[in-house]
C-alpha positions as CSV (number, residue, x, y, z in Angstrom):
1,X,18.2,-27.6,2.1
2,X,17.8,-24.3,0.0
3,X,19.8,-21.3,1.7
4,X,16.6,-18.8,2.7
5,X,18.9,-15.9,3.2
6,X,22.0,-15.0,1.2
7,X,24.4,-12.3,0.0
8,X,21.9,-8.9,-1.4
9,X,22.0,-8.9,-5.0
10,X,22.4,-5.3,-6.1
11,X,22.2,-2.3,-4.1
12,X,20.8,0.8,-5.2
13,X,21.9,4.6,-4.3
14,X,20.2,6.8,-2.0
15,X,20.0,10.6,-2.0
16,X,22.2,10.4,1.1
17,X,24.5,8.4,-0.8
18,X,24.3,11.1,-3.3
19,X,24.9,13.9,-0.6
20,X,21.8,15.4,-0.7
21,X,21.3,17.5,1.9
22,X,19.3,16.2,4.9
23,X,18.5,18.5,8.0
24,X,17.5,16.0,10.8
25,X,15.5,19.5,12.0
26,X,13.4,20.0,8.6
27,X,13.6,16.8,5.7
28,X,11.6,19.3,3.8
29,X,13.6,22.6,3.6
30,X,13.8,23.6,0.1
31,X,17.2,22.5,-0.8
32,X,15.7,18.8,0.8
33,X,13.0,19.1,-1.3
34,X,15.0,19.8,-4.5
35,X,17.4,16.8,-3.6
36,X,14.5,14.5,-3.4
37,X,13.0,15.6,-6.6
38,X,16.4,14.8,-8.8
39,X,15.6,11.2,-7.3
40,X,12.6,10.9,-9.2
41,X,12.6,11.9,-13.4
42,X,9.4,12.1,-14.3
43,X,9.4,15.3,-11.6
44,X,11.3,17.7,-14.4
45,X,8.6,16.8,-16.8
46,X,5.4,17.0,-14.9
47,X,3.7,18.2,-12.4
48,X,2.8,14.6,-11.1
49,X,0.1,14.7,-8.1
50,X,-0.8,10.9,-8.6
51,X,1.3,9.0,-6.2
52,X,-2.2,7.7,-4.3
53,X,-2.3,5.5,-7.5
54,X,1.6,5.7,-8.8
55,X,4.2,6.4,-7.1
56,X,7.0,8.4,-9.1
57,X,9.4,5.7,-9.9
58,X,13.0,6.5,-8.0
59,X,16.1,6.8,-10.0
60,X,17.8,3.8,-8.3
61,X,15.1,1.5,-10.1
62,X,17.6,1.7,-13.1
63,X,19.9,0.6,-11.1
64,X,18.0,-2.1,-9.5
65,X,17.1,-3.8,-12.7
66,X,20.4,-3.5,-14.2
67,X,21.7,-5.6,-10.8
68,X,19.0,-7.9,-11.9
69,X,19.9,-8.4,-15.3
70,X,23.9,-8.8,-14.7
71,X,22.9,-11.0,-12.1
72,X,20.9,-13.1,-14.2
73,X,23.7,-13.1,-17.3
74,X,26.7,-13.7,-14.9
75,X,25.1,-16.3,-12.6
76,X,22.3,-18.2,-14.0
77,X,20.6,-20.7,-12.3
78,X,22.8,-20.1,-9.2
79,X,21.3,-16.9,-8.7
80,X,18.1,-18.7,-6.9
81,X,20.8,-20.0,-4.4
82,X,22.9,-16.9,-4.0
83,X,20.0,-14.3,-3.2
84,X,17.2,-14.7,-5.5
85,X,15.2,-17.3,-3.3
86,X,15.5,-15.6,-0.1
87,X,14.2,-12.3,-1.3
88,X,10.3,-12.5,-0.5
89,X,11.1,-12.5,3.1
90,X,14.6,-10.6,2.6
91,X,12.6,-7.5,1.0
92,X,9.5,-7.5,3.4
93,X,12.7,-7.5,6.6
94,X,12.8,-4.0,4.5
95,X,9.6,-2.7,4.3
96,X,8.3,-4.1,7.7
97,X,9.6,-1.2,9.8
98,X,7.5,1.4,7.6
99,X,5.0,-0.1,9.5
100,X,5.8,-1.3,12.8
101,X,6.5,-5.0,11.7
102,X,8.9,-6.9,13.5
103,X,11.6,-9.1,11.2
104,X,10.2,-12.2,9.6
105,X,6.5,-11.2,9.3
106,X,6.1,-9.4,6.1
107,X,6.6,-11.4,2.7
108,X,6.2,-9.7,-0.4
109,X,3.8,-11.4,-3.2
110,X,2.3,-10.6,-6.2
111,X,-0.6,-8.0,-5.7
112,X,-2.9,-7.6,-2.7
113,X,-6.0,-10.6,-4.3
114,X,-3.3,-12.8,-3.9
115,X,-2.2,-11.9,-0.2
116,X,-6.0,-11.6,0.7
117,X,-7.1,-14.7,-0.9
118,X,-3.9,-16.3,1.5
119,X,-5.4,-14.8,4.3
120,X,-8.7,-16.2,3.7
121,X,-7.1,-19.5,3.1
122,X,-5.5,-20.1,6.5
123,X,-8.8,-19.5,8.4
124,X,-11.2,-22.3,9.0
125,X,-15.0,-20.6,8.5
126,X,-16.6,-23.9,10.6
127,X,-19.9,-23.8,11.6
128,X,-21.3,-20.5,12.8
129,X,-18.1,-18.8,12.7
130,X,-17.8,-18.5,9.0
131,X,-18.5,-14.8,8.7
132,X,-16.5,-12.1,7.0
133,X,-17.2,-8.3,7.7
134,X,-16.4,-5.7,5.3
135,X,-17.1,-2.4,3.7
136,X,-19.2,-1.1,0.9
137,X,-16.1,1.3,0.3
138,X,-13.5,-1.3,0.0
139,X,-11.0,-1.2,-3.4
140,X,-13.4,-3.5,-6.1
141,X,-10.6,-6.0,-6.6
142,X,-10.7,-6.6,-2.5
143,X,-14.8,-7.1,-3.0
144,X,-14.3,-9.9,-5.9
145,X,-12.3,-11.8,-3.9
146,X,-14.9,-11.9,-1.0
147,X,-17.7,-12.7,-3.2
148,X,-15.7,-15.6,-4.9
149,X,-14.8,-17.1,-1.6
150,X,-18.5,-17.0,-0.3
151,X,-19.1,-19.3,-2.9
152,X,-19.7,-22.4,-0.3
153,X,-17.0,-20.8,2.3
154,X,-17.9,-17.9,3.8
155,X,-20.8,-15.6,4.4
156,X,-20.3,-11.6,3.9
157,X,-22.2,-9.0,6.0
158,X,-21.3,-5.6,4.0
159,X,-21.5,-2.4,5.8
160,X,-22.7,0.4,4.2
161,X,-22.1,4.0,3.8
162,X,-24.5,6.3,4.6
163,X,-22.7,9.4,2.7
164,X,-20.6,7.1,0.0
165,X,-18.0,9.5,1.2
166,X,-17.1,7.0,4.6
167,X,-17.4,4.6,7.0
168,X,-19.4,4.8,10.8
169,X,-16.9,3.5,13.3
170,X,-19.5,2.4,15.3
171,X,-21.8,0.7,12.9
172,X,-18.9,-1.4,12.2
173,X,-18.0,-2.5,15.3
174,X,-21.9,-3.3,15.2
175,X,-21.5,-5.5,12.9
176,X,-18.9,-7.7,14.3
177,X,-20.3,-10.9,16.8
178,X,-19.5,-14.1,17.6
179,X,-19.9,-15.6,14.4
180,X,-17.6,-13.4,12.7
181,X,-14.2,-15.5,11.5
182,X,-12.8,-12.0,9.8
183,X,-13.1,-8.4,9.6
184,X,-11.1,-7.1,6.6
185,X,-11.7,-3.1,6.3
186,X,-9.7,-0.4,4.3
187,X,-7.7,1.6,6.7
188,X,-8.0,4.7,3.9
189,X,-10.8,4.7,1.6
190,X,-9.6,4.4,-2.1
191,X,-11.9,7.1,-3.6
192,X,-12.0,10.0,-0.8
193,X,-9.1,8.8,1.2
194,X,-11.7,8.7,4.5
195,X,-8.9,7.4,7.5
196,X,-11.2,4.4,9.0
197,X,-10.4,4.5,13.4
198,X,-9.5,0.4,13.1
199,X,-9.2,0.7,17.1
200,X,-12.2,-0.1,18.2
201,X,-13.0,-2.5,15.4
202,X,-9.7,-4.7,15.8
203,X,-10.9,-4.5,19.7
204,X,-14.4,-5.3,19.1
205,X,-13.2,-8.6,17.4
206,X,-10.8,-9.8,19.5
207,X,-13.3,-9.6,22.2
208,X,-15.5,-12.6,20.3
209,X,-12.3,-14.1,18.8
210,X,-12.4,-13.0,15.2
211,X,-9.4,-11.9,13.6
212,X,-9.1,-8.7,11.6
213,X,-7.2,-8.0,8.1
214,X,-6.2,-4.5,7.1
215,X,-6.0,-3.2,3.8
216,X,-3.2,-0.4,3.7
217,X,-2.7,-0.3,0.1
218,X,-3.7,3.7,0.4
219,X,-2.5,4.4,4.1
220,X,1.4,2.8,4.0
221,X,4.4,5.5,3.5
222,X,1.6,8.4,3.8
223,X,0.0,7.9,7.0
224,X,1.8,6.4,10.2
225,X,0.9,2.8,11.0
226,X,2.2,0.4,14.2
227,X,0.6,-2.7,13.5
228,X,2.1,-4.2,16.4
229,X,0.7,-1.4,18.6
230,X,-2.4,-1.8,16.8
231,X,-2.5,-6.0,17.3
232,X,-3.8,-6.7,13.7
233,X,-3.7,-10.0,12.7
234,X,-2.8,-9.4,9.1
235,X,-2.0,-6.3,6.9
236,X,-2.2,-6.4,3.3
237,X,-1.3,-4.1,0.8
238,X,1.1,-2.8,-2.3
239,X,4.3,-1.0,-3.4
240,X,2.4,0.7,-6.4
241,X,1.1,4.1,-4.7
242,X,3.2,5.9,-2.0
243,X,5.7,3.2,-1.9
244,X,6.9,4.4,-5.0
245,X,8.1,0.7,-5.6
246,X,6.4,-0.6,-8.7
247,X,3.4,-3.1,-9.8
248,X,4.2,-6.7,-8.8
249,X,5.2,-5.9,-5.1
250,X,2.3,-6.6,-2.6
251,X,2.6,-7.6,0.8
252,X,1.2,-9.6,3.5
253,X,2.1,-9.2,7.6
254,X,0.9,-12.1,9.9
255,X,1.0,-11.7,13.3
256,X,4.4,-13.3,15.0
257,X,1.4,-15.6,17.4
258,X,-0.4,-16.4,14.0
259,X,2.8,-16.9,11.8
260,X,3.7,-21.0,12.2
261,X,0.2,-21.7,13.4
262,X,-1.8,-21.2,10.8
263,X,-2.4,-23.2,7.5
264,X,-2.8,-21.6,4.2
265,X,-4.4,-24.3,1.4
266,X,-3.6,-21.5,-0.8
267,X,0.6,-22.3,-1.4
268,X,3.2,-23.7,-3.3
269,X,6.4,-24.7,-3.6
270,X,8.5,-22.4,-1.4
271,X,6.6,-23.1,1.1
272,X,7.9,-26.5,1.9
273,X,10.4,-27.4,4.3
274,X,12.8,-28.7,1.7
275,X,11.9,-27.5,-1.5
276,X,13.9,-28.9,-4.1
277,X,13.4,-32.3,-2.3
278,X,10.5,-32.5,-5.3
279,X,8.2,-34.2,-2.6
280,X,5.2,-34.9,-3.7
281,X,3.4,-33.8,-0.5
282,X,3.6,-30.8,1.5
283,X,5.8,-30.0,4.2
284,X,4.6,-26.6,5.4
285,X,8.4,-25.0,7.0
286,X,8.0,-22.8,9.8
287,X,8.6,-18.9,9.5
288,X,7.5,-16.6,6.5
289,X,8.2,-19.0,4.1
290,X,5.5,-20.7,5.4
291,X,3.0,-17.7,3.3
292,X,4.4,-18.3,0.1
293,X,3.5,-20.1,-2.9
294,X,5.0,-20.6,-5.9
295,X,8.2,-18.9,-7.9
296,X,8.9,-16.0,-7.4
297,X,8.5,-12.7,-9.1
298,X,11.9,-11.9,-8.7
299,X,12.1,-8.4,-11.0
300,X,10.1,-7.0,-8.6
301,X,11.5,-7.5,-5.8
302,X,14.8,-5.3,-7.2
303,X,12.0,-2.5,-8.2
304,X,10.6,-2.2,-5.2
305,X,13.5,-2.0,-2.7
306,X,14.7,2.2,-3.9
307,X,11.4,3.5,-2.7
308,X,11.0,1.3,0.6
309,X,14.8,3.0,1.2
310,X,13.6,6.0,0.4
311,X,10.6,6.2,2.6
312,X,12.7,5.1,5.4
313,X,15.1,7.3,5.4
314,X,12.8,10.3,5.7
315,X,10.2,8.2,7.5
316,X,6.6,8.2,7.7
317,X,5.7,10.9,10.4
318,X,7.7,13.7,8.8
319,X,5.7,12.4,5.2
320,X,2.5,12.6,7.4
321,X,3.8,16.4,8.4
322,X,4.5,17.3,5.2
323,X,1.3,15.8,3.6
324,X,-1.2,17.5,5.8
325,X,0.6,20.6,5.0
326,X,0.1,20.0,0.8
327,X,-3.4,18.7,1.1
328,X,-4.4,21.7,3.5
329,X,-3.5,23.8,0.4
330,X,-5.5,22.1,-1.7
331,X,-8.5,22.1,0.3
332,X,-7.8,25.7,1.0
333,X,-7.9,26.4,-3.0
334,X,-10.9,24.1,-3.5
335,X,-12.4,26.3,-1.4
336,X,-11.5,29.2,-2.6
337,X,-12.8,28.6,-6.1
338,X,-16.5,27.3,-4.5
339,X,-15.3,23.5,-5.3
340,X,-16.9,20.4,-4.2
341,X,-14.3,18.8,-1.6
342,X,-15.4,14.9,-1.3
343,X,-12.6,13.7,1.8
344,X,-12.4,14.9,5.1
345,X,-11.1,18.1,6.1
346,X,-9.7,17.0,9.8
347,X,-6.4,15.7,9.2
348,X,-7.0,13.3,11.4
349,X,-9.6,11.7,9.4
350,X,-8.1,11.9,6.1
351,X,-5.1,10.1,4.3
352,X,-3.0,11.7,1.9
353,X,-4.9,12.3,-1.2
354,X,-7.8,15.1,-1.5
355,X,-10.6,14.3,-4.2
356,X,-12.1,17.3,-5.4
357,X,-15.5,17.1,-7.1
358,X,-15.7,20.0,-9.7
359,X,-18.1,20.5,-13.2
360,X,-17.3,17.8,-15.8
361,X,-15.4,16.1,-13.5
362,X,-14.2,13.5,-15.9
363,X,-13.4,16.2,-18.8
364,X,-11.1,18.3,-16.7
365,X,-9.1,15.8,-15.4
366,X,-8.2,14.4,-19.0
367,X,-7.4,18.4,-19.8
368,X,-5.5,18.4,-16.9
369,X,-3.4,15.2,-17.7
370,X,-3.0,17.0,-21.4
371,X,-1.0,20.0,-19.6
372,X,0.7,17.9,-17.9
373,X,-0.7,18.2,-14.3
374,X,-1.3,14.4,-13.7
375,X,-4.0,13.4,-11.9
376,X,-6.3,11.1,-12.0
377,X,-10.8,10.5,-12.0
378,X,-13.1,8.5,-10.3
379,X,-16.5,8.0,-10.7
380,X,-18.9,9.2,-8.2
381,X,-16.2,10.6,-6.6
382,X,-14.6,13.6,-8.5
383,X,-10.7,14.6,-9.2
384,X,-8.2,12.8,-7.2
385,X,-5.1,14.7,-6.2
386,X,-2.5,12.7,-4.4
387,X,0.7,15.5,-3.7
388,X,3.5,13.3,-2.0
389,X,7.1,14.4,-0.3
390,X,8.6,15.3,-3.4
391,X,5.7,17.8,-4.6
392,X,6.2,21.3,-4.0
393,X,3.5,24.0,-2.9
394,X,4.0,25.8,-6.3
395,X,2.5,22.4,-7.9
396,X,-0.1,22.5,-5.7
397,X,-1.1,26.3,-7.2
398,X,-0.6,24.8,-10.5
399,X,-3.3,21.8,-10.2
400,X,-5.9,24.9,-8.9
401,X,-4.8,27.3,-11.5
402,X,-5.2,25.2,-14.5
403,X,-8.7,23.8,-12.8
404,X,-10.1,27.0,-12.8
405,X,-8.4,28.0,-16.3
406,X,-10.2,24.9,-18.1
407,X,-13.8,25.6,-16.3
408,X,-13.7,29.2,-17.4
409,X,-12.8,27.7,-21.2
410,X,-15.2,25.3,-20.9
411,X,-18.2,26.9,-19.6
């Protein structure tokens, strides 16, 4: 029987560990603030305002991979027994909390298609009840995966926008009957960053017994989550964006009551009971082994594990504080400048990034990213701007100040 848990296999170094500075009374004072930036390099060369699509990679990711790589030259093959196999559910143990997971719930997997397509795997679509409800605003990559699955599965009832900007609550929970098997919705809109109220919905489908998947690629570490309080069945999302953990890390939460009841078709080897028994038929363990599939993408799981610290040591309300606070600003200057502001302005509708729809949209963000004020486009949307804990209000000036500087060049 393969050891699940084992010794850690590298540790990286915190700011605490560092002794940076941290008021319990105010994370983000200005000598908190500079301590957090010297965790991240790329922050002395830009002015980086794209952690809604990459996180600023932490300093203990050298670390990280170096413990990877001595680990791999000292021990060889009997890394997989002293840490390596146990570190899909090890490293989601670490990252559940950000979001109100309890231990043994969260396993960490490639990217998000393959956690959803998981998802979609353990449910049984039988008869009537072989709906899935979604969103005309979901992330594309979420939206190929629906449509593949329909594909003699499933039937999809999309709801639309009626401003391309966000989602009506109650239109969704419209949407939702008895022959719904899922709802799967973005909890923050990928282009506008639109803060979806999943209340209703996740009540709405319990009520006629469907179960309900939330996409928090855009929403985890920036806006606070309790997925337990909430009773999701399933959350889904990466370490790429405000996780500051990589490509390579996605995750998948199950519900504890779901967890060793439900049978995924889509799996693999570490998800048998004994798995270097070499049986040629499944036997699907118990636990949240029971989500996996096949080897592991070990490297990743060392990359990701300094920014899930990271956000849990400052933890996600007192992000959500300061966040408010930067994009505030930037709504303020978009303003000011008689800019096009294309998410909403209650804070309690909005995630963490502010997309701002000026002239040539698409040409002044590449200038931008020239000067070294990185941003980043989308179509039909405008310029997103993504300021996260370690960004500073003086950046914030920056980004409008060298807007305004390349319309009045360009004009």
């Amino acid at each position: 029987m393969v050891r699940r848990r084992a010794r850690e296999p590298g540790r990286h170094v915190t700011p605490s560990d560092r002794g940076v500075p941290m008021s319990s009374r105010d994370p983000f004072s200005a000598e908190a603030i500079a301590g957090w930036r010297r965790e991240f390099p790329i922050l002395g060369k830009t002015c980086y305002l794209v952690s809604h699509s990459l996180g600023a990679m932490p300093r203990g990711v050298e670390n990280e991979m170096r413990a990877f790589a001595q680990t791999w030259a000292d021990r060889g093959v009997r890394a997989w027994s002293e840490g390596w196999w146990g570190m899909p559910a090890e490293v989601g143990d670490l990252l559940a909390p950000v979001f109100g997971a309890p231990p043994r719930t969260v396993t960490i997997h490639p990217n998000v298609s393959t956690a959803l397509s998981i998802v979609l795997s353990s449910l049984p679509f039988e008869g009537r009840r072989n709906k899935i409800v979604h969103t005309s605003l979901d992330f594309p990559s979420v939206l190929y995966v629906f449509e593949s699955f329909a594909r003699g599965h499933a039937r999809l009832r999309e709801v639309p926008s009626d401003d391309g900007l966000t989602i009506d609550t109650a239109r969704l929970v419209q949407a939702v009957d008895e022959e719904t098997e899922l709802v799967c919705v973005s909890l923050v809109l990928f282009k506008t960053s639109a803060l979806l109220d999943v209340a209703p919905v996740i009540r709405r489908a319990h009520e006629v017994g469907a179960k309900v998947c939330l996409d928090a690629y855009q929403a985890v570490a920036s806006v606070p989550i309790d997925v337990t309080a909430l009773g999701a069945d399933f959350l889904i999302g990466g370490s790429v964006k405000w996780l500051c953990g990589g490509p390579g890390a996605g995750y998948l939460y199950v519900r504890p009551e779901l967890r060793d009841t439900l049978e995924p078709w889509i799996t693999g080897w570490m998800a048998h009971e004994e798995p270097f028994a070499f049986e040629p038929h499944l036997r699907r363990t118990a636990g949240p082994f029971r989500w996996l599939g096949g080897t592991p993408q070990v490297p990743c799981y060392y990359m990701a594990r300094p920014g899930y610290s990271i956000v849990r040591e400052i933890g996600v309300e007192a992000i959500r504080v300061r966040s408010i606070a930067l994009t505030q600003r930037l709504i303020a200057g978009a303003d000011a400048n008689g800019w096009g502001v294309r998410t909403p302005r209650d804070p309690g509708r909005r995630g963490g990034t502010v997309t701002i729809d000026v002239p040539r949209s698409d040409e002044v963000a590449r200038e931008l990213i020239r000067r070294e004020v990185i941003v980043d486009h989308r179509p039909g949307a405008g310029i997103r701007v993504g300021p996260h804990f370690y960004n500073t209000e003086k950046e914030i000036d920056r980004f409008i100040g060298e807007t305004r500087a390349i319309l009045a060049e360009t004009r």
